[in-house]
C-alpha positions as CSV (number, residue, x, y, z in Angstrom):
1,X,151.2,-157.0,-45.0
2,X,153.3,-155.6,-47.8
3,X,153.7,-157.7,-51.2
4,X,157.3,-158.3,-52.6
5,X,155.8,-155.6,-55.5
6,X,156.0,-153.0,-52.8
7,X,152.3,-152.3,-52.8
8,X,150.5,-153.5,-49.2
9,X,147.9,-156.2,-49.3
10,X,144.5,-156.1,-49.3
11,X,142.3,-156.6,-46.1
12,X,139.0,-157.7,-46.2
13,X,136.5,-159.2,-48.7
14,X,135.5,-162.8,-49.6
15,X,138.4,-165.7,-48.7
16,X,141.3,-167.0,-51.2
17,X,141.5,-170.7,-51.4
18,X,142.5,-171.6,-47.7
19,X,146.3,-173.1,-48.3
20,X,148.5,-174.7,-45.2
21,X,151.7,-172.1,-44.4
22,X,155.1,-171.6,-46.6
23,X,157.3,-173.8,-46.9
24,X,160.6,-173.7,-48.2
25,X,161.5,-175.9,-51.3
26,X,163.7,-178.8,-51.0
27,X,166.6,-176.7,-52.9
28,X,167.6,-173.5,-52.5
29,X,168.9,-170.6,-55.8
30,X,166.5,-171.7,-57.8
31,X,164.9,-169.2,-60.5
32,X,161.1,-170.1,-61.2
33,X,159.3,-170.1,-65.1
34,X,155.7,-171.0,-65.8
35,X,157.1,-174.4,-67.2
36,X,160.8,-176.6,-67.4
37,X,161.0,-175.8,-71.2
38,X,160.3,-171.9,-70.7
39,X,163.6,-172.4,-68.0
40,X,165.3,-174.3,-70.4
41,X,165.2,-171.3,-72.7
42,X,166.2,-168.9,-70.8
43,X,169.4,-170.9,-69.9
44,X,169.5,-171.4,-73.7
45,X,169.4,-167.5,-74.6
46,X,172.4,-167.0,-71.4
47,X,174.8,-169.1,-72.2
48,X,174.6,-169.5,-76.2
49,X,175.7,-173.0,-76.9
50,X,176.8,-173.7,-80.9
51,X,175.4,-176.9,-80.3
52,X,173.3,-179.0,-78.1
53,X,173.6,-183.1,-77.6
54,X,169.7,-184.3,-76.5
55,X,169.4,-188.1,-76.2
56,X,166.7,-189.3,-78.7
57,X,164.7,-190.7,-75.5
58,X,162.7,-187.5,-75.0
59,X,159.3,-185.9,-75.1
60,X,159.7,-183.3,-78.4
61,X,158.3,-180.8,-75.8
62,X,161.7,-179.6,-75.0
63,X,163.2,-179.7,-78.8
64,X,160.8,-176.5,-78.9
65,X,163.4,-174.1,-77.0
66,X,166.0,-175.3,-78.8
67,X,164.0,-174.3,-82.1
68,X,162.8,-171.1,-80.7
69,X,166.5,-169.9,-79.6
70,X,167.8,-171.4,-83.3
71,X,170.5,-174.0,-82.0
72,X,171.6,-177.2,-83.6
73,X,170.4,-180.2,-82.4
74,X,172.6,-183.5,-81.9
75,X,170.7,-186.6,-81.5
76,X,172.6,-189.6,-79.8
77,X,171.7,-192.9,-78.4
78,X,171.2,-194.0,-75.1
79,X,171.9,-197.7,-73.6
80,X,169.6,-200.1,-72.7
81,X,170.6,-199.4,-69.0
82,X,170.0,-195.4,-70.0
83,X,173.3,-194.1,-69.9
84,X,175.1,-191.8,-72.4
85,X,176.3,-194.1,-75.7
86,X,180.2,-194.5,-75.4
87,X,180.5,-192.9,-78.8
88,X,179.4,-189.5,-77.8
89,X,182.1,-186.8,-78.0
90,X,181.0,-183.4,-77.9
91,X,182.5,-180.2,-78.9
92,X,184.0,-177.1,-76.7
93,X,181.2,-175.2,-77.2
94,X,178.5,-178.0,-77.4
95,X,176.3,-179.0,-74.3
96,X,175.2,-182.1,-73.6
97,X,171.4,-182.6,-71.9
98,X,170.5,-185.7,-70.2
99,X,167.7,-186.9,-68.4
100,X,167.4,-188.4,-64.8
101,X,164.7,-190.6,-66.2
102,X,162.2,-191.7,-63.7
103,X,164.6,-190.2,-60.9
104,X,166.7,-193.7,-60.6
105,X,169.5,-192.4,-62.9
106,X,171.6,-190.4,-60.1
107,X,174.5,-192.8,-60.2
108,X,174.6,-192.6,-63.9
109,X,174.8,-188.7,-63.7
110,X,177.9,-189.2,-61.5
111,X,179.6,-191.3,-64.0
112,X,178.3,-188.8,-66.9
113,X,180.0,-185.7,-65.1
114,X,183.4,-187.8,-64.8
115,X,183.0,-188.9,-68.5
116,X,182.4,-185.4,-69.7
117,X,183.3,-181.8,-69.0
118,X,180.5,-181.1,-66.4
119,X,180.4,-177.8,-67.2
120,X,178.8,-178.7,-70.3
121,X,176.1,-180.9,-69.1
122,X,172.9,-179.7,-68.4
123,X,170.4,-181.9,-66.4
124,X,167.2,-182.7,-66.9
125,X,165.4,-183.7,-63.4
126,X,161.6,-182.8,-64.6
127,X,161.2,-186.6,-63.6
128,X,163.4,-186.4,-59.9
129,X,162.1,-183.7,-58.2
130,X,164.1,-184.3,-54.8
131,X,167.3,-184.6,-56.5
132,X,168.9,-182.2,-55.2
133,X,171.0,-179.9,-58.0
134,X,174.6,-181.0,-59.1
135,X,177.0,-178.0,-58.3
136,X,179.4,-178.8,-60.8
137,X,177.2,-179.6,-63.5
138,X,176.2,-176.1,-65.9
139,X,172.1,-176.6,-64.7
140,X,169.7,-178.3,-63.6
141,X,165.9,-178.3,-64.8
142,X,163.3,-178.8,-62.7
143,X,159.5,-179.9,-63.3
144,X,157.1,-179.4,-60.2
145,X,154.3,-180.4,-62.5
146,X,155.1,-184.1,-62.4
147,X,154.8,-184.4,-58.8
148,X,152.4,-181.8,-57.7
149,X,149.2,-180.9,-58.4
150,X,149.8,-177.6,-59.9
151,X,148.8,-175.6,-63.1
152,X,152.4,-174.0,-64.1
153,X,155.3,-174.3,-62.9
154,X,159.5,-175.1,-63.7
155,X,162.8,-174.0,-62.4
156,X,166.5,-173.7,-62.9
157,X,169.4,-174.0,-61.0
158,X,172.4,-172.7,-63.1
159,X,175.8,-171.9,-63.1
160,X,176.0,-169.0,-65.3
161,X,174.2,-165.8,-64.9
162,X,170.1,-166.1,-66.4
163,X,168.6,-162.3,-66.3
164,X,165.7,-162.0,-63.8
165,X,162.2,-162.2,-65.5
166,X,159.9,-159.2,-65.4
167,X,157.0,-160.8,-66.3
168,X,155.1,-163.5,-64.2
169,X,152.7,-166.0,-66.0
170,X,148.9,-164.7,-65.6
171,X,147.1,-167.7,-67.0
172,X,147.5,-170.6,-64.3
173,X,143.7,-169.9,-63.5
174,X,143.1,-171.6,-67.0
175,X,144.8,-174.4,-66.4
176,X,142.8,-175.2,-62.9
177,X,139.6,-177.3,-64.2
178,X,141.8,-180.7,-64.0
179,X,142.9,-180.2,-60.9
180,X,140.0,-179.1,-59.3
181,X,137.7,-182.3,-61.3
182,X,140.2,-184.7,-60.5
183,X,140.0,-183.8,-56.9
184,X,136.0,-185.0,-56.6
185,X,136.4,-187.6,-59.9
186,X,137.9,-190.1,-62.2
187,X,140.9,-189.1,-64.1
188,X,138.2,-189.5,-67.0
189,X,136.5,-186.4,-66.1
190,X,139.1,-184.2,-67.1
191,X,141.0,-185.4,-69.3
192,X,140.4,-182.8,-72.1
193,X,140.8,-180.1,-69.7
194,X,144.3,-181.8,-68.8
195,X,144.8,-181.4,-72.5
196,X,143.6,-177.8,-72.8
197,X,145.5,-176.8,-70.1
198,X,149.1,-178.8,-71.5
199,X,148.5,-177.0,-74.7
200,X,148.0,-173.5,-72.9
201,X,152.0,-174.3,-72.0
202,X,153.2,-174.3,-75.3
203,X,154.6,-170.8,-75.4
204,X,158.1,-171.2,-73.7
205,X,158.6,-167.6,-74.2
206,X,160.0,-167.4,-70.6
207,X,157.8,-165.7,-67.7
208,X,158.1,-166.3,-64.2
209,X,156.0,-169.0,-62.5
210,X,152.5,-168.2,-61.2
211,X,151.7,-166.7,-57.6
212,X,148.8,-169.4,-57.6
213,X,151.3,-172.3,-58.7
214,X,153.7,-170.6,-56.4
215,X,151.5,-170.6,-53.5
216,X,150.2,-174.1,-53.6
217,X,153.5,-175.4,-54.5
218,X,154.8,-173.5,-51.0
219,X,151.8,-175.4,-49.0
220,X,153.1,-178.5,-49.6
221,X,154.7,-181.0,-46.7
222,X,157.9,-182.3,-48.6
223,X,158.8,-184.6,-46.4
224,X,155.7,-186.4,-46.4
225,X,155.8,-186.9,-50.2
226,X,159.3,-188.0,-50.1
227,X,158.5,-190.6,-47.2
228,X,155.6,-191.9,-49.1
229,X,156.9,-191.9,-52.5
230,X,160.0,-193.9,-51.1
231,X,157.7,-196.4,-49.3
232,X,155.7,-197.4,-52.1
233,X,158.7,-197.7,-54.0
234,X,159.7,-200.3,-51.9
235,X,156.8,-202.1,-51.5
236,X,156.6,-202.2,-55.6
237,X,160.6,-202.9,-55.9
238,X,160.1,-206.3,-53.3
239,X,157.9,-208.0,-56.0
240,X,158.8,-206.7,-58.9
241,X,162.5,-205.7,-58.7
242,X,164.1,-208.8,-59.7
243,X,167.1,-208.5,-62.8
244,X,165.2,-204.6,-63.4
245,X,167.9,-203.2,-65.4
246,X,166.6,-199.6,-65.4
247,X,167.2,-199.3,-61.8
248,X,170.9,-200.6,-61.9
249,X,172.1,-196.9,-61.6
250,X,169.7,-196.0,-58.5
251,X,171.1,-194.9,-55.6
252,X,169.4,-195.0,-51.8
253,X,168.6,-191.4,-51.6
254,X,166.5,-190.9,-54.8
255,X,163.1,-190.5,-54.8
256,X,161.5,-192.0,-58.2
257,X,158.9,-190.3,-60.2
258,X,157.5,-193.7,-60.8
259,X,158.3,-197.7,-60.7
260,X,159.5,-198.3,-64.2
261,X,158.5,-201.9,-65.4
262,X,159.9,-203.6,-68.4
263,X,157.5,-206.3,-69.0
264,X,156.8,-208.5,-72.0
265,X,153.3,-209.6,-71.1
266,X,151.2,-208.2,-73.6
267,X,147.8,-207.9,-71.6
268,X,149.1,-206.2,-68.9
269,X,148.5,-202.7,-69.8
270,X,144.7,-203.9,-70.8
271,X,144.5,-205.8,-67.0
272,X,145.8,-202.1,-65.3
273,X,143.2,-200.0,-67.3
274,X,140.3,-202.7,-66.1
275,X,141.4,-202.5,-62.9
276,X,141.1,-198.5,-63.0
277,X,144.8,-198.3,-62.9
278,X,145.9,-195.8,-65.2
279,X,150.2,-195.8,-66.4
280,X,151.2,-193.0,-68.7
281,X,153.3,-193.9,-71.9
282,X,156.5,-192.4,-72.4
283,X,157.3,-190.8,-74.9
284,X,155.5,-192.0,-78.3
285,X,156.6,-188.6,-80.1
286,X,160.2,-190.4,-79.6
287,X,159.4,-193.6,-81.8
288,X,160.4,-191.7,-85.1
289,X,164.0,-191.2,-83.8
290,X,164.6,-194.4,-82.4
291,X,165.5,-197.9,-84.2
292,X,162.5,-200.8,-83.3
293,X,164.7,-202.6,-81.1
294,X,164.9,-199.9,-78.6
295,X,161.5,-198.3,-79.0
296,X,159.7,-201.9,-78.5
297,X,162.1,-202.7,-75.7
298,X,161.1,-199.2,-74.2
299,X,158.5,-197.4,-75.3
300,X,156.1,-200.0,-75.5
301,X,157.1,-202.4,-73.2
302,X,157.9,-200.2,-70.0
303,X,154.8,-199.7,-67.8
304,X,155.7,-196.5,-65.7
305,X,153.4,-197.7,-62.2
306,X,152.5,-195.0,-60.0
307,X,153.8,-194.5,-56.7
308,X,152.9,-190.9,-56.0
309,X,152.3,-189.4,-52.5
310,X,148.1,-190.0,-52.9
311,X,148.6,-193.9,-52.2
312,X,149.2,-196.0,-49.2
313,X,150.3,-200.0,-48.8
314,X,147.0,-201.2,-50.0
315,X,147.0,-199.0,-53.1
316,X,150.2,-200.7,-53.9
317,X,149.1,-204.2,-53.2
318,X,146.6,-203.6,-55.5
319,X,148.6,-202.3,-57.9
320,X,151.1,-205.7,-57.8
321,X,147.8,-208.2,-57.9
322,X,147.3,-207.0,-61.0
323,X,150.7,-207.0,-62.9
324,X,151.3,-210.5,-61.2
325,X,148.0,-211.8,-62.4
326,X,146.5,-212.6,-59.6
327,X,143.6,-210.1,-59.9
């Protein structure tokens, strides 16, 4: 066999980790970076906006390109129902970033890209992996990492030229001991490796995604994950979907990162952990740009229930006996 470097492959010796055949990723043109904010970068660096617009509902992780490259920031506000405020008005040379937050918001990307000069709108999908990339909108960032059990990994769909990377991220083996405890363990067991190896991503200097990361994230059956992650959806969306005003801009063919609950009950969180069901919070490093109304009506009160490809119809049951109170 002869590598895509030219040089032929090695034969013989001990075994790699045994990995199913390549696949081929959901989307097609995509250029691959060791993380989303390393790809959001390098589209930063090609296309040289004067300013960006980044809604004040984000994770501060992807401020850092934007500080790194040296471009203004532009905070505006978001609706409760996620969508763009109607007061924001940006500039010819501006872009605007928004995010598909938990990968329900596709209907309110076609309603942004009407409102605004799509050329100037760069989305974020780090949370709607199967969403496939909008053509007339200037990119479209990608997080594997969200969905897949892998150490590295973002990409970028754009519409203006992004040089080609010479260097490819060496490091994913560092980032491997959460992955590889969580597969025999609690989520306890490696939690502070899961922080090591977030904080080994800080660099966004932009390098091309790992051939480990790579390779696993080729193994995977997509299909699978996007039939599961649909079903459990439903199964969560049945009981709990009644008046859920974060999912009013859904539409049939998305496939959510999560089931995002706004709930008032203020034991609920505590009842999940007892119950060894673990929800992430999004985003706490956000709380110091938003007004309390809006971070206690979302940042604390939203319960982001997992619904990932690992769980079946039981694992869901289980998962509404608790937030119902019944268990």
């Amino acid at each position: 066999m002869i590598l895509s470097d030219g040089k032929a492959s090695h034969i013989g010796g001990y075994f790699e980790l045994e990995l199913p055949s390549r696949r081929e990723l959901p989307h097609a043109n995509l250029k691959s970076y060791q993380s989303a904010r390393a790809a959001f970068l390098a589209l930063l660096r090609a296309g040289r906006p004067k300013k960006v617009w980044m809604p004040k509902y984000i994770c501060n992780a992807m401020l850092q390109p934007l500080n790194v490259a040296g471009i203004e920031i532009v905070w505006y506000d978001l609706t409760e129902e996620l969508e763009v405020g109607p007061d924001v008005k940006i500039g010819t040379d501006d872009w605007l970033l928004y995010v598909n937050y938990f990968g329900v918001c596709g209907e309110k990307v076609e309603s942004l890209l009407k409102r605004l000069d799509a050329e100037q709108v760069i989305l974020d999908y780090s949370q709607a992996f199967f969403s496939s990339p909008h053509k007339q909108a200037l990119a479209t960032i990608y997080s594997p990492r969200k969905f897949f059990g892998i150490p590295d990994g973002g990409l970028l769909y754009s519409q203006i030229p992004v040089p080609n990377l010479k260097v490819t991220d060496t490091t994913s083996f560092s980032r491997m001991d959460h992955l590889i405890q969580r597969l025999g363990g609690a989520p306890e067991s490696g939690y502070a490796s899961y922080q090591h190896a977030e904080a080994t991503l800080s660099d966004c200097e932009p390098r091309g995604m790992s051939e480990l990361s790579s390779r696993i994230l080729a193994s995977i059956d997509f299909s699978s994950v996007l039939v599961r992650r649909k079903a459990n959806f439903h199964i969560l969306h049945a009981e709990l979907g009644c008046d859920n005003r974060l999912l009013s801009g859904m539409n049939r063919d998305e496939v959510p990162l999560c089931y995002p609950l706004i709930s008032q009950d203020g034991d609920i969180r505590s009842r999940l952990i007892s119950n060894q069901i673990f929800v992430a919070t999004y985003w706490i490093d956000a709380l110091e740009r938003l007004g309390e109304d809006w971070a206690n009506g979302m940042i604390r009160s939203m319960l982001p229930l997992p619904l990932d490809q690992r769980y079946r119809d039981s694992d869901m049951k289980r998962v509404l006996a608790v937030v119902l109170g019944k268990k």
